[in-house]
N, C-alpha and C positions, 0 to 999 in steps of 0.2 A: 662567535655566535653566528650561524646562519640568517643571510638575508633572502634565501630565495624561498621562507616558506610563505604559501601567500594564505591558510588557515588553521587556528591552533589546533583544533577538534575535528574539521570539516563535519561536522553531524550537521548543520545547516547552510546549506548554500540557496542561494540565487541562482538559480537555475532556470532553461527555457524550458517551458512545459506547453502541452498542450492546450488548443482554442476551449475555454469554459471551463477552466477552473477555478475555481476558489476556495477560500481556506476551510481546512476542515476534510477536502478531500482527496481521498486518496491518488496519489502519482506513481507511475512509473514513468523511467526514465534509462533506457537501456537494460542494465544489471541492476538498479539504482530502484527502490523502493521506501517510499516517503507517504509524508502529506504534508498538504501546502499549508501552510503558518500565514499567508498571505493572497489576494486575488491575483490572479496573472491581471499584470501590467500592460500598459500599449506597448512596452516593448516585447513581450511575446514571455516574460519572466515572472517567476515566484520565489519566493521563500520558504524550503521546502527543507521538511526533516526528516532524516534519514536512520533514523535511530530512536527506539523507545519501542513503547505500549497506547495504543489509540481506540477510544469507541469508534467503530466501524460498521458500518450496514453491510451483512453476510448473507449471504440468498444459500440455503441448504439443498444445495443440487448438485449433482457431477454430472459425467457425461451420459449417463445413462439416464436420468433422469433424477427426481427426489433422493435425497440421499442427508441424513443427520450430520451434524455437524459435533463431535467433539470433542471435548477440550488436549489440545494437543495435536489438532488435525493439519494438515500443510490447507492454508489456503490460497487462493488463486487467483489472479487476476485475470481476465478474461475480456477482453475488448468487444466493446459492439453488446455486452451483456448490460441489466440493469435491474439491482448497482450491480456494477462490475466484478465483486468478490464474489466466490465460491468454489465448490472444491471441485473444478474441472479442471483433469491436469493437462488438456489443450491449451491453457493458458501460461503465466508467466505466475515462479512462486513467487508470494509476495506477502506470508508470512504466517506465522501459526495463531489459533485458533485458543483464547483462552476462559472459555465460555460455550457451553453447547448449545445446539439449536437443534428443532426436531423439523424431520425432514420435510422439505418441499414448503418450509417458511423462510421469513427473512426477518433479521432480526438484525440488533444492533448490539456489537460484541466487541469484547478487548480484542485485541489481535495485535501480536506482538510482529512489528515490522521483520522482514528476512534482512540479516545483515551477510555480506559477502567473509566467509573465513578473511581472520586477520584485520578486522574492523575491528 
C-alpha cells in the first residue's frame, strides 16, 4: 500500500487564499476553482472545495456590457469585479451556469464549479 498519498479525494484542501475571504465565497486559486467551506485564518489559509454545485451571486454582464445569463453558460471569474462572477471572458473560467439570469442583474444561482479534465 502506498504511503506517499497525502489526500483520499483532494476535493477539499487547506489551501492559502486570498486577504477577505470567508466561507461561502468563491476562490480561485491558480487553475483551482472552489469556495471556501471556512474563513481564511491568520495563517493566510482556508478550506476550500473544489468540486460540486454552489448558490452563487452572478452579475449578467460580459464584456460588452449587459448580457443574460443561461443555463449552461461558462461563467467567469473576473477580478476587481463585484461580485466577481460573470460572463466576461477576460476573466478566469470558473464554472457553468445552472440557472438563468436576465441581463444586466445579479442574482444568485447554482453554478456548477469548473473542474480541470481528469478530476
Amino acid at each position: 500500500m502506498t504511503t506517499n498519498m497525502i489526500y483520499k479525494k483532494g476535493d477539499v484542501l487547506e489551501i492559502a487564499v486570498p486577504s477577505g475571504i470567508t466561507s461561502g465565497d468563491p476562490v480561485v486559486v491558480g487553475n483551482l476553482t472552489g469556495v471556501a467551506l471556512t474563513d481564511r485564518d491568520s495563517d493566510g489559509n482556508a478550506s476550500v472545495k473544489f468540486n460540486g454545485v454552489f448558490d452563487l451571486s452572478v452579475e449578467a454582464i460580459d464584456g460588452s456590457g449587459n448580457s443574460a445569463v443561461a443555463v449552461g453558460d461558462v461563467i467567469y471569474w473576473t477580478t476587481g469585479d463585484d461580485p466577481v462572477l460573470n460572463k466576461k471572458t477576460s476573466g478566469t473560467i470558473y464554472g457553468v451556469a445552472l440557472e438563468a439570469i436576465t441581463a444586466g442583474s445579479t442574482d444568485t444561482i447554482n453554478v456548477k464549479l469548473y473542474e480541470l479534465a481528469g478530476e
